[in-house]
N, C-alpha and C positions, 0 to 999 in steps of 0.2 A: 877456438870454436869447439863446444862437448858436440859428442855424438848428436843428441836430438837433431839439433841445428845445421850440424852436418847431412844426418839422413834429409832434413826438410830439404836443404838445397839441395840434394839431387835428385828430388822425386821435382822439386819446382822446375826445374832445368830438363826433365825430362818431358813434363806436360810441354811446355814450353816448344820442346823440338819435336812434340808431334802436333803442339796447334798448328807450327811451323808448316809440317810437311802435310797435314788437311789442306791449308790454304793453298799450296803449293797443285796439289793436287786438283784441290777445285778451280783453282784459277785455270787450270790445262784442258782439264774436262768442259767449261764455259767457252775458251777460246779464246778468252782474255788474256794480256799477261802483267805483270807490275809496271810501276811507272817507269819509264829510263828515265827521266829524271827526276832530283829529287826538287821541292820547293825552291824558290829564290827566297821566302823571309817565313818565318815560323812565329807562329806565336807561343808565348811563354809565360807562365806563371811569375809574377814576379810580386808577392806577396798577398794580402787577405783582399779579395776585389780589384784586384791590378795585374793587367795584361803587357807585357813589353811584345814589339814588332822587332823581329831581329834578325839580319841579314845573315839569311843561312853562310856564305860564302867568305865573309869577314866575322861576323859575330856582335856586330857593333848594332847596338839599338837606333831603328829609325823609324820608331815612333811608342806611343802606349796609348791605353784606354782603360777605362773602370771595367768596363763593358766583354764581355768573351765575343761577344756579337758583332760586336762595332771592332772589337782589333781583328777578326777574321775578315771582315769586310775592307779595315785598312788594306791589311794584309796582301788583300786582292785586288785590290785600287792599286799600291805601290807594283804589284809583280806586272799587271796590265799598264800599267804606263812606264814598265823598264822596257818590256815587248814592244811598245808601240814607237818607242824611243828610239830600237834599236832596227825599226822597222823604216824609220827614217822620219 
């Protein structure tokens, strides 16, 4: 890595760890705080117009769609019927 490249990564890393501590801030000051938890399935890029559903917790794809819209919405169909699952 030359210099340039170098200086760029630590001015990136710096913005970075004060968007960080804005949000961090602001979230305090609303009264809000982050999520405890994270997702159960994420959607993911998986090449030019194709979305993978992927179980945060294994990794393993359970489901896709062409659509960003439609694998969001999977997405949330799958997590509300593992809740409701486990709800009995």
């Amino acid at each position: 890595m030359n210099q340039s490249q170098h200086a760029y990564c630590e001015v990136a890393l710096a913005m970075n760890q004060r968007r960080n501590l804005a949000l961090a801030l602001c979230l305090g000051l609303v009264g809000s705080s982050a999520p405890k938890t994270s997702p159960l399935y994420r959607v993911i890029p998986a090449g030019n117009e194709f979305f993978h559903v992927v179980d945060s917790a294994t990794g393993k794809v359970k489901g896709f769609r062409r659509n960003h819209n439609e694998a969001c919405a999977l997405a949330r169909r799958l997590e509300s019927h593992h809740v409701q699952h486990l709800r009995g």
